[in-house]
Every structure is written in C-alpha cells, then in structure tokens.
C-alpha positions as CSV (number, residue, x, y, z in Angstrom):
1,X,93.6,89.3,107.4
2,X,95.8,91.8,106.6
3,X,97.3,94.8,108.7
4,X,95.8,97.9,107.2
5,X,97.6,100.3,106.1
6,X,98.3,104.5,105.7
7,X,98.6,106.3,102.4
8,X,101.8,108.3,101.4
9,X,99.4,111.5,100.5
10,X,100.1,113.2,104.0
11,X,100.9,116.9,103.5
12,X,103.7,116.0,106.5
13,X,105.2,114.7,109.5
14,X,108.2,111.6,109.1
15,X,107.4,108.7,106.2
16,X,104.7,110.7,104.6
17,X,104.3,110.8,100.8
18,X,103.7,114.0,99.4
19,X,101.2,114.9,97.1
20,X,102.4,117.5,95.0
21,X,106.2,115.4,95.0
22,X,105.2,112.6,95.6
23,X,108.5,111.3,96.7
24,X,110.7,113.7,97.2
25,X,112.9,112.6,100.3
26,X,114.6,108.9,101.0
27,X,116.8,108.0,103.7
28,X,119.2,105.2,103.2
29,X,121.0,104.4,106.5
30,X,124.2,102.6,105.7
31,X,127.3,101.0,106.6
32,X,129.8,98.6,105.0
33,X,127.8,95.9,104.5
34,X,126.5,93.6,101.4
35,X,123.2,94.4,102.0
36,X,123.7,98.1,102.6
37,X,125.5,98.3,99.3
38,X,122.2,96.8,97.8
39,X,119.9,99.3,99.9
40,X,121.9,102.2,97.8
41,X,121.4,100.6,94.5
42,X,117.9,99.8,95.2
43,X,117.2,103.7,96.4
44,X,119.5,105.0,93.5
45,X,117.3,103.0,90.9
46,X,114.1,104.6,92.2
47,X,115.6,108.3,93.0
48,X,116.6,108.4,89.7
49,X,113.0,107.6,88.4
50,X,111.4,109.6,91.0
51,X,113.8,112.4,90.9
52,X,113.9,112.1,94.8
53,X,117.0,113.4,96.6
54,X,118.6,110.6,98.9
55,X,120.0,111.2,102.0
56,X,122.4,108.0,103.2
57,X,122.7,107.9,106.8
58,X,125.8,106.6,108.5
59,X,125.7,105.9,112.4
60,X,129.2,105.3,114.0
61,X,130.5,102.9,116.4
62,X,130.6,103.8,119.7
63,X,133.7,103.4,121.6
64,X,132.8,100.9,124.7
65,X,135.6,99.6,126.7
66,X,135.0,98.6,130.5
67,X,138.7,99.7,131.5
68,X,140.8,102.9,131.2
69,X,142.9,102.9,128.2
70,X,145.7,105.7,127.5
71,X,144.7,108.8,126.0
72,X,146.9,108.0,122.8
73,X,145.3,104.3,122.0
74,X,141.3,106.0,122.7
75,X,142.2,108.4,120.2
76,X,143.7,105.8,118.0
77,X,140.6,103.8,117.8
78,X,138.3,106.6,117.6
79,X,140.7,107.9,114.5
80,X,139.9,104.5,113.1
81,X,136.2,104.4,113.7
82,X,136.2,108.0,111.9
83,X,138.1,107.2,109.1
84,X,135.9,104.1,108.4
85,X,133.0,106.4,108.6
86,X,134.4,108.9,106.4
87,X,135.4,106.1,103.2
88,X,131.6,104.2,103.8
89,X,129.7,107.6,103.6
90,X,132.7,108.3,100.1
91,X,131.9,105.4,98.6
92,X,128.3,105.8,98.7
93,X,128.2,109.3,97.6
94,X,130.4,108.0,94.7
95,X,127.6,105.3,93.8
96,X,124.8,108.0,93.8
97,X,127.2,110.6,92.0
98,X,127.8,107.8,89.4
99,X,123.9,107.6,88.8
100,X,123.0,111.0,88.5
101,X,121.1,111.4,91.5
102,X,121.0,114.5,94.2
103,X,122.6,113.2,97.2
104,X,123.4,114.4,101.0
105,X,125.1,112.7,103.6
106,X,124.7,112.6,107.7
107,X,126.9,111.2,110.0
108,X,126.0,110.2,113.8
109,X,127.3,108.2,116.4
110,X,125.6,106.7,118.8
111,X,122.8,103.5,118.8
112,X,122.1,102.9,115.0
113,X,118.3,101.7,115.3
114,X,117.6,104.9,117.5
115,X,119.4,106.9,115.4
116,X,118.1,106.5,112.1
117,X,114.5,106.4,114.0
118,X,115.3,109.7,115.4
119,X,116.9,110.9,112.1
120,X,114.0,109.9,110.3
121,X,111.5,112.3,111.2
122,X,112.8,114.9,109.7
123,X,110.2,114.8,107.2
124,X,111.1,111.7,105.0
125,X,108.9,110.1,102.2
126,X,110.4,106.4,102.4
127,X,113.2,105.0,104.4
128,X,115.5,102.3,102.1
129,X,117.2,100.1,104.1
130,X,119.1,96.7,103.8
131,X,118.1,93.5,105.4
132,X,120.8,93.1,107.9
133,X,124.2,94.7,108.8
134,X,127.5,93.4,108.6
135,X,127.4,90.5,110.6
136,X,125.3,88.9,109.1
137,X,126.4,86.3,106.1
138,X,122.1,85.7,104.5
139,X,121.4,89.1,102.9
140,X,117.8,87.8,103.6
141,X,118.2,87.5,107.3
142,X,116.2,90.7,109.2
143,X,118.9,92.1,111.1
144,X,118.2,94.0,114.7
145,X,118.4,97.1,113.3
146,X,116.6,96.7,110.2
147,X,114.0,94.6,112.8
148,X,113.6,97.5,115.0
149,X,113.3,100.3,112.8
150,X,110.7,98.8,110.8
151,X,108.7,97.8,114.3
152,X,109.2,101.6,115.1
153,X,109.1,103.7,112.2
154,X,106.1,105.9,111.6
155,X,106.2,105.8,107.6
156,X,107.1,103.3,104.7
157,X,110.6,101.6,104.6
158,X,111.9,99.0,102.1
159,X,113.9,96.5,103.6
160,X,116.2,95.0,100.8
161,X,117.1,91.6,100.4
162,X,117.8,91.7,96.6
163,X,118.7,94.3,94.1
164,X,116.5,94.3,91.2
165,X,113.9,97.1,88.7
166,X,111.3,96.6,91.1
167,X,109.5,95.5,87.4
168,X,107.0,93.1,89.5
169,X,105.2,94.1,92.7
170,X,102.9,92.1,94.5
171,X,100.4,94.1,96.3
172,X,98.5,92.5,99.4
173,X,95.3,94.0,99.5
174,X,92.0,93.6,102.1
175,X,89.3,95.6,101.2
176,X,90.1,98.6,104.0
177,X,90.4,102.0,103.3
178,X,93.7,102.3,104.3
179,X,95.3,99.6,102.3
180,X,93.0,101.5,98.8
181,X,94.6,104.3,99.7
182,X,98.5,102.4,99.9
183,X,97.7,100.9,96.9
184,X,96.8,103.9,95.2
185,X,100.1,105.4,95.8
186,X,102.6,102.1,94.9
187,X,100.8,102.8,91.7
188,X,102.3,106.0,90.8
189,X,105.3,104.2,92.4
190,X,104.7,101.6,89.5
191,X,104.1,104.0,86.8
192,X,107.5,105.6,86.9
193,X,109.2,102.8,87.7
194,X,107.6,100.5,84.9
195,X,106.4,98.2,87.2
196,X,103.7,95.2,86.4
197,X,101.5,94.9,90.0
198,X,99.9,91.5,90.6
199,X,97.2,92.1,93.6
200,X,96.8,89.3,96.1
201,X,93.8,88.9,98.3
202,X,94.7,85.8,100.7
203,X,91.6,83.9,102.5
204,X,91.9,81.9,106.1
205,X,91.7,78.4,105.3
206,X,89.4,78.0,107.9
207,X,87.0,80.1,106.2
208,X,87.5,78.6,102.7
209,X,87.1,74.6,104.2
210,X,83.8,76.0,106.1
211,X,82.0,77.8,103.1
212,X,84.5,77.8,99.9
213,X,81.5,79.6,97.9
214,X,82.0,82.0,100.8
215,X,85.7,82.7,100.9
216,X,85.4,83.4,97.3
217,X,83.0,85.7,96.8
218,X,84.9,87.8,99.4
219,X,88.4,87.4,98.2
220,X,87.0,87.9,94.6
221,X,85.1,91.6,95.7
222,X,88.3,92.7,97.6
223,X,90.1,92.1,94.0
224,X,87.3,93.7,91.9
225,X,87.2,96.7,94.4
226,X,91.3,97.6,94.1
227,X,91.3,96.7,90.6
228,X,88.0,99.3,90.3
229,X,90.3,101.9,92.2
230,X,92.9,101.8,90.2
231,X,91.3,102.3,87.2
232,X,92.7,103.3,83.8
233,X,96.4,103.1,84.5
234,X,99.7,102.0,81.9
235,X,100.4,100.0,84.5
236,X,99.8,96.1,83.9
237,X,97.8,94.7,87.1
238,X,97.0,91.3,87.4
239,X,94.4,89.8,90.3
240,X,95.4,87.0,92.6
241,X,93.5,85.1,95.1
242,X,94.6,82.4,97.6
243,X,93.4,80.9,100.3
244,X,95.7,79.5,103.1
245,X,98.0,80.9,105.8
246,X,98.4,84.4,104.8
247,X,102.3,85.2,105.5
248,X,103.1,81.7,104.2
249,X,100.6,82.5,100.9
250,X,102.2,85.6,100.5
251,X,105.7,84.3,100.9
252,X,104.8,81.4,98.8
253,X,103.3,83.3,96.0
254,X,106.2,85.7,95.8
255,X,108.9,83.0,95.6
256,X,106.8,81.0,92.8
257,X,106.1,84.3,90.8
258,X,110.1,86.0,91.1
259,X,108.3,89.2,92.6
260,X,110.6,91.7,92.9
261,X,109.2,93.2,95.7
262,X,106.4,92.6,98.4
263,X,104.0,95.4,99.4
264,X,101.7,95.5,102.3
265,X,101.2,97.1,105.8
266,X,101.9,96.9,109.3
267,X,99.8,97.9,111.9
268,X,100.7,100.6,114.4
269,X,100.6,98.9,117.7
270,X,101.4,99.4,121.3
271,X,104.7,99.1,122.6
272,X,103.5,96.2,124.4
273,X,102.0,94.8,121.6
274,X,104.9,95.2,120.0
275,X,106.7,92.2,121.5
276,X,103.8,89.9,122.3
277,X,101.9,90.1,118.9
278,X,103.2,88.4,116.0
279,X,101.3,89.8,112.7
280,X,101.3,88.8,108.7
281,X,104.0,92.0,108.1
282,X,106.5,90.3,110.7
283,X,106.1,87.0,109.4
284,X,107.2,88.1,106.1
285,X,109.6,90.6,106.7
286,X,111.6,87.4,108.2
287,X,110.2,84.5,105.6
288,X,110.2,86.4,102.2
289,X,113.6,86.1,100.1
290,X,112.9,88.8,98.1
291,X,112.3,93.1,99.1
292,X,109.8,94.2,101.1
293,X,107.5,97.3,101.4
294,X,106.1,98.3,104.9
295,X,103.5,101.1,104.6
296,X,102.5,101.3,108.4
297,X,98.9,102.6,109.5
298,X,98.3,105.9,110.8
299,X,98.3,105.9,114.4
C-alpha cells in the first residue's frame, strides 16, 4: 500500500546516505521566498545536529523578452537580477553563519527545477527544500519546482511546509525491504535529532470491511516487524495502525497527532508513469500541512 522505498546506506551516486557520515552533504535551493526562508532554518537545525555541511543553491532568473531592447536597459535588468541574487545567497549564508554551521553557496541561472536536479547529483545526502516559491501565498501549497524535483530526484528531499525540531516523525511503513531499510536510517536521523517516531501501517478499507481479523493481523505483523528492526534504540517509537484511504490516513493521522514531519517513499517510475499515475507520496506531498520526507526507491 505503500511505495517502497531505498535506504540512505549507499556508498555513492546523488541523494545517497553515507555510512560512515551518514549525512554529510544537504542541498538547500533557495530564493526569496517564505518558504525558502523556512527550508534554511529547517536544514540549519539538522546540519547543526548532524554536523553536515549545507550547500544553498540559488538559480537566477532568466532574462526573456520577445523584443530587442537597448543594450543599456538589458544590462540594467540583468544588473538587477544579479544583485537580487547576490543579497538572497548573503542573507542566507548570514542565517547558517549565525548557527554555527559549515556553509557553501552556488549560483546558476537558467530553469530552477532542472537546475537544482542537475546540481544535485553531485553527490548529495538529502535535498531540503521549501514547499513552493515566491508566488505562492499557502507555504503548504507544492509549488512546480518543488513538484518537479521531488517527481525527478534520485535521493531523499524534505519539502518544508513548517519550521519546527522535527521532535515527532511519523514513519509509514509496509513490510518491504526497502521501506526497513529507510526506516533504519530516519532512526539515526531521530537519534541525533531527539526525535520521538510513531510507525503507521495503513490497511485498504476494502480489505479491513472483507476480513477485519485479516487486515489486522497483517497491519499488526508489519508493526511488530519494524518495531523488531529497530531494536534497542533511545529513541521513543510508538506503533500505529489504521485502516482507510492510505494518503488521507496518513494525512489525517499527522494533522490529529501535530507530527512534525511525514516520512515515507516514492516509487521510481517511468517518465510516462510519471504523469499518468497518481501514488500515496503525491497525494501527500500536496494534502499534508505539515513537512515531508521523500526517500525514493532505487531504480
């Protein structure tokens, strides 16, 4: 019922968490938006826990005019588009300076969601990224950008809708390998972040109304198994089991509970498959008011 998902413990290649680091590299692409303001925070608050060096990410508007304009007036508004650049990329080093975490900055120009897709393999461990850009008024709307990148991306990106500790995660779980082996590593994301996880296991409806002894015994050995995994850990982890829709249940849970942050994966699909096939990570991404944690499958 849920997409599976791929553990952070590859050695390399883009969105991969290493083991010996185990997050060493995040990419925040930003601009001058609410939302990317609370992407920074968000990344600054696990860097700083992680000791992970950020890299912010800012991709410049491209000049597109349909007509010749003078020389002087082009070089005017590119002026201006540089300059904007240079005080968004000041302020957030000044942010990350502030909190004490290693910080480098990249400037490109060019499409944004290409850019920071292109940008990102270089070896990243998680890409932090706000909801929407600056045209957009509900920080909980899933902007284009945002939208495409996390369709895209080949390794784990937060989109962020709120800033918060990250103190409660809810973890979607569904028995598969690669959604253990996720699970195993938002753990040590819990542990240094002194997070509580709450695992949710969530049952079709149809399932549950044609054999609910059934739909239990299943959601209840998908629990017992992570909860086995995990093991003896610091880390409070509570067990969860619901039976409905699964994005809505999810959504639903989350929003009852004041989860800080959602967890769960995508799966790596075909470009076609892209567009026509609407899954439980894109219903979320979209529904969920508060953060979300995409850990795609290996492809």
């Amino acid at each position: 019922m849920f997409p599976q998902v791929k553990s952070w413990n590859s050695s390399k290649g883009a969105g991969n968490m290493n083991t010996k680091g185990f997050l060493q590299r995040i990419l925040v692409p930003i601009d001058a938006s609410v939302s990317s303001l609370m992407a920074e925070e968000t990344a600054a608050k696990i860097a700083k826990k992680t000791k992970a060096t950020v890299t912010v990410l800012h991709v410049m508007q491209e000049l597109r005019i349909g007509y010749q304009l003078p020389q002087s007036l082009k070089d005017e508004l590119l002026g201006s588009i540089e300059q904007h650049a240079k005080m968004i990329i000041t302020n957030a080093r000044a942010l990350f300076d502030e909190e004490k975490v290693k910080v480098e900055t990249e400037t490109f120009s060019g499409d944004p969601a290409e850019s920071i897709l292109k940008f990102s393999k270089k070896d990243y461990d998680l890409i932090v990224i706000g909801a929407c850009g600056e045209n957009e008024k509900d920080t909980c709307t899933l902007g284009s950008v945002t939208k495409k990148v996390m369709v895209h991306t080949g390794g784990p990106i937060l989109i962020v809708k709120k800033v918060s500790s990250l103190s409660s995660l809810l973890v979607c779980v569904d028995g598969s390998e690669n959604s253990i082996k996720a699970l195993d590593c938002v753990l040590k994301l819990a542990e240094r972040m002194d997070s509580r996880i709450t695992l949710l296991n969530v049952q079709e409806r149809r399932l549950y109304d044609s054999s609910p002894k059934t739909a239990k015994e299943i959601g209840e050995k998908i629990l017992s198994k992570a909860k086995d995994v995990i093991g003896k850990t610091k880390v409070k982890v509570d067990k969860k089991l619901e039976f409905g829709v699964p994005s809505n249940s999810i959504v639903e849970v989350a929003e009852k509970g004041n989860y800080d942050l959602i967890v769960l994966g995508s799966r790596g699909l075909g470009t076609i498959s892209r567009f026509l096939l609407g899954s439980v990570s894109d219903d979320v991404s979209h529904k969920a008011k508060c953060s979300v944690l995409f850990v795609p499958a290996k492809k």
